[in-house]
Every structure is written in C-alpha cells, then in structure tokens.
LOVO-880456 format. One record per residue (C-alpha): x, y, z; residue number from 1. Coordinates in nm, 2 decimals, padded with zeros to 4 digits, always signed. Layout:
<margus>
((X, Y, Z), NUM)
...
</margus>
This chain:
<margus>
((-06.51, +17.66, +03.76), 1)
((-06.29, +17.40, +03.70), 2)
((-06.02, +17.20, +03.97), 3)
((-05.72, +17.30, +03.96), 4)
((-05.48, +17.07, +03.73), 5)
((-05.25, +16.88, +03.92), 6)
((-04.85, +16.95, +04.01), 7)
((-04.70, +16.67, +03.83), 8)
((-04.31, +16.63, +03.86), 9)
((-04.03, +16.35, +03.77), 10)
((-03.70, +16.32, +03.97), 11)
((-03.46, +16.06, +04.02), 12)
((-03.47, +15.85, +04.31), 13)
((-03.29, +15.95, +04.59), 14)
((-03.09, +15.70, +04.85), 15)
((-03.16, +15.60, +05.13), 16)
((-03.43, +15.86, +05.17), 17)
((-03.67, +15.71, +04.90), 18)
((-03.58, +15.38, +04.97), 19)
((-03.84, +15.27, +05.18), 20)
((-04.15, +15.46, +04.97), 21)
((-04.01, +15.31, +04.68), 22)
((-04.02, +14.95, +04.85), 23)
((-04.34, +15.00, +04.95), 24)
((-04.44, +15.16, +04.59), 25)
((-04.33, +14.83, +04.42), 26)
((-04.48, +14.56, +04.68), 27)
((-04.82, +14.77, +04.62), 28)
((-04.71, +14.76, +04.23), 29)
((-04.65, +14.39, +04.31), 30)
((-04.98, +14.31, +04.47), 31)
((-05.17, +14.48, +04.20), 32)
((-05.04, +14.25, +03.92), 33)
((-05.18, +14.00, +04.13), 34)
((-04.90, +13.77, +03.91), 35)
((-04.69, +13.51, +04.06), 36)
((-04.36, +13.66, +03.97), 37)
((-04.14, +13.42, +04.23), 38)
((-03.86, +13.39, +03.92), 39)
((-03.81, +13.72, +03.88), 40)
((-03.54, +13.81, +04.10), 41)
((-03.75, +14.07, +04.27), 42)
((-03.66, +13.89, +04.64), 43)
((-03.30, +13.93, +04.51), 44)
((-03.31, +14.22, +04.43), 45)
((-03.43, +14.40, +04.74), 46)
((-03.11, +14.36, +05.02), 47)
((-02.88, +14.54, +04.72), 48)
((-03.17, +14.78, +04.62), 49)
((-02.96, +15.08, +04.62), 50)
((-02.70, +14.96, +04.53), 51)
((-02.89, +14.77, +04.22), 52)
((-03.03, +15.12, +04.12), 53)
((-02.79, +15.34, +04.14), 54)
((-02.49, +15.43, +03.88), 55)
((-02.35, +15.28, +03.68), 56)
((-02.57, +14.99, +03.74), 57)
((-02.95, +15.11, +03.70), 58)
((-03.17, +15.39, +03.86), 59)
((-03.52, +15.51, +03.94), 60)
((-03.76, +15.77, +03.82), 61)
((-04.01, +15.89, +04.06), 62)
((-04.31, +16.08, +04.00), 63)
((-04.53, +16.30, +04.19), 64)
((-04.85, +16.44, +04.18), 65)
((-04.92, +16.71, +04.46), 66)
((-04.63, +16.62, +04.67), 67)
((-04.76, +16.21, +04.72), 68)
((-04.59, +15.94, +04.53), 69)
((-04.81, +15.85, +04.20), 70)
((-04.57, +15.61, +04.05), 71)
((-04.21, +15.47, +03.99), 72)
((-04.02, +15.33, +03.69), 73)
((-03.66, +15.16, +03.71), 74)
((-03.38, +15.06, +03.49), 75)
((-03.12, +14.80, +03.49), 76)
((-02.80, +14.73, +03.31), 77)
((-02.83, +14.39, +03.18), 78)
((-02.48, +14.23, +03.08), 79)
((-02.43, +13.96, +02.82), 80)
((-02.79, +14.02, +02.61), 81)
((-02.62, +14.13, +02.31), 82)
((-02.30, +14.34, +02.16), 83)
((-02.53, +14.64, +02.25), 84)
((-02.51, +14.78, +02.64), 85)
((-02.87, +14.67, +02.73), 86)
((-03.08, +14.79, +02.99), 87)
((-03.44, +14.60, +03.14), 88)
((-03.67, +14.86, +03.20), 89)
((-03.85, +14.77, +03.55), 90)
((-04.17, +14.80, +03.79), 91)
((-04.29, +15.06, +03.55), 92)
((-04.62, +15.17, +03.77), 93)
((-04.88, +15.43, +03.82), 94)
((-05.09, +15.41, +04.09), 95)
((-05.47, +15.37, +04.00), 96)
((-05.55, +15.74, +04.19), 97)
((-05.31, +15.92, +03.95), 98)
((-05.34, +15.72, +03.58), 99)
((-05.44, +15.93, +03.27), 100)
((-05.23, +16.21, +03.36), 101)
((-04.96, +16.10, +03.15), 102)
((-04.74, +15.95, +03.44), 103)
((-04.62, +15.64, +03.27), 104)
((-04.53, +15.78, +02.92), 105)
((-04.34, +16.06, +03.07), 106)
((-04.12, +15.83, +03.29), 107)
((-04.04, +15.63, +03.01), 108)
((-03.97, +15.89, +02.84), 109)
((-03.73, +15.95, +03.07), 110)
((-03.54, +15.63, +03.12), 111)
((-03.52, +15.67, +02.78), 112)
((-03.29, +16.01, +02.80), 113)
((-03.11, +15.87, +03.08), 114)
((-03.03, +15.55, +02.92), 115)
((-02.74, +15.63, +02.78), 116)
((-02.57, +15.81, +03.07), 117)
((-02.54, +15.47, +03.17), 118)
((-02.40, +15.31, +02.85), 119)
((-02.75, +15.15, +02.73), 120)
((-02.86, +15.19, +02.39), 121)
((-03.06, +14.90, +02.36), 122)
((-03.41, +14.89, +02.58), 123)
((-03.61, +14.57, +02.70), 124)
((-03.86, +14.51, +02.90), 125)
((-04.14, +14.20, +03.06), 126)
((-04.49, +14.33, +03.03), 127)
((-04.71, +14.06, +03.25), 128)
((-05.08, +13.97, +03.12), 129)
((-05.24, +14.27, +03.38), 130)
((-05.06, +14.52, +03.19), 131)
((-05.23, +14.59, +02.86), 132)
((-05.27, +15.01, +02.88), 133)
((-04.92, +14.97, +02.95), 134)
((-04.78, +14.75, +02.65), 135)
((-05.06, +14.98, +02.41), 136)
((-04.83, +15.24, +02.54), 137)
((-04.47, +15.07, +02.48), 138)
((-04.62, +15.00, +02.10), 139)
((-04.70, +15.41, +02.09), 140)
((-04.37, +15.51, +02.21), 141)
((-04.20, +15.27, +01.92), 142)
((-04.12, +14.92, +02.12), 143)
((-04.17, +14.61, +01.98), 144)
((-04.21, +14.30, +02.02), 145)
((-03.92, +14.04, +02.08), 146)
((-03.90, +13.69, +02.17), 147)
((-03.85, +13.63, +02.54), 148)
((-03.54, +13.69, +02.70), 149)
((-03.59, +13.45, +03.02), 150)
((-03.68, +13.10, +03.05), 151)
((-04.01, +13.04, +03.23), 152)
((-04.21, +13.36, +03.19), 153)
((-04.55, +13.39, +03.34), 154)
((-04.87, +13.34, +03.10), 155)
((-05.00, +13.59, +02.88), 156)
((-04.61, +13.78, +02.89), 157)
((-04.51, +13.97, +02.66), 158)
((-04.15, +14.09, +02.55), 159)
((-04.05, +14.49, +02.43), 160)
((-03.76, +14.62, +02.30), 161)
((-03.62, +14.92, +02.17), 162)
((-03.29, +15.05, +01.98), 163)
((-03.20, +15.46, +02.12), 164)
((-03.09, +15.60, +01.80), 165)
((-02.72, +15.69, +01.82), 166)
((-02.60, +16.04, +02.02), 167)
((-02.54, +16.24, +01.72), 168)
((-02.19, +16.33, +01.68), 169)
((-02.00, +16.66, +01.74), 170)
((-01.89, +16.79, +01.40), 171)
((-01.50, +16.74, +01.32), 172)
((-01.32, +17.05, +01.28), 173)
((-01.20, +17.06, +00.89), 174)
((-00.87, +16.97, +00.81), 175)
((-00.65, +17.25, +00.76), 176)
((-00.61, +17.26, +00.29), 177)
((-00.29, +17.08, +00.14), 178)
((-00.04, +17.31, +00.02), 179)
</margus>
C-alpha cells in the first residue's frame, strides 16, 4: 500500500504571526546557500520586514506540507528599473525534506498571478551559483536571462527576467449606429 500523498497548500504570509517562521525560514534558506550575500540588503531588509512585504510594496507566499513550513517565496516592487512596474522575486526556497513535490514552481506560479495586484508586469530575479534546480526551473517557466541588475554580484550569479503578458481587456460596449 502506498503513503499517503502529502497535504500541500500555498497562502499568503500573514503579519506578525508568520513573521518570525518566516525569519527563521530565510536565515535557514540563507545558511544553505552557504553564499556570502553581505551586499544584498538582506540585514536591511529585516527591521522593516513587514512592512517591506506587505502591499503595495511586496509580499510572501508560504507553503505547507502537512501543516509544517516547507518553503517561502517573496516579492518586491523595485522602482526606477525600467518604464515597466518591476518587481525582484526573493528568497525563493524549499526546504530539502519537502523538494520534488512541486513547491517551488507552484509558488512562482503564484507570485506570478499576484504580480500584478501590485502594479508589476515585469519580473526579475538573482539566482546565486547553489541554485541550479532552481534557475533549470525559471528557464521552464519562460525566464530568461538578463544582464545583471546590481553592481557586485556574487560568482557564478545569474540574472532572470520575465515580461506578464498584459491583463486582457474588458470588451467595449459598441457604439450606438449613426443615424
């Protein structure tokens, strides 16, 4: 007989009661890459954490396997990248106990519905040298590659973007006929 399949879900972070599992999530996330990633702006980031990721400024997927945390994704509007509303796609991870159940693609996935709600319709992301299952899976999902967007990235980074297709527009009621 075969194990029951696991209870996957995705919801969006919730402040300030998933604040501190989701700090914890991204220092383990952190620890993993085993990257020094001092000019990131992570140690910035954290004393305005909710505010950061919140709307209209960013947010957080969460996903859950069982009830436990499995893994976390964030976005964050980025002004002044281009004439597009831009958004950095951030600490995409998956902890090792719960990959190849689809966690990472489906949180994407997710940021990438949501990305518009806050304006964004152009996606980009830093994808460090530990990360290759992950940028195999920003190639699947359409990304591509772009020339860095920050001075100074670690070795071995590599640079993603993507271009949401336009929200399709209602249809215009017809004009009434000349007479």
């Amino acid at each position: 007989m075969n194990p029951p399949s696991p209870t996957t879900t995705l919801r969006l972070a919730q402040y300030p009661a998933d604040t501190a599992p989701l700090l914890a999530l991204i220092r383990e996330y952190m620890a993993w890459l085993n990257v020094d990633l001092c000019g990131r702006g992570l140690e910035k980031e954290l004393p305005h954490f909710e505010t950061l990721f919140s709307p209209p400024t960013g947010l957080f997927v969460l996903a859950h396997v069982d009830g436990e945390l499995a893994g976390c994704a964030g976005l964050l509007m980025r002004h002044g990248q281009t004439a597009e509303q831009t958004a950095e796609l951030k600490r995409v991870y998956v902890r090792p106990a719960h990959r190849g159940l689809g966690l990472g693609e489906a949180m994407v996935q997710r940021l990438m519905a949501l990305a518009p709600t806050l304006g964004a319709h152009h996606l980009i992301l830093d994808a460090v040298a530990p990360t290759t299952h992950a940028q195999a899976l920003y190639r699947r999902m359409g990304f591509t590659e772009t020339p860095p967007y920050y001075d100074n990235p670690a070795p071995g980074t590599r640079f993603f973007e993507f271009h949401l297709p336009p929200a399709p527009q209602p249809p215009q009621p017809e004009a009434p006929p000349c007479t």
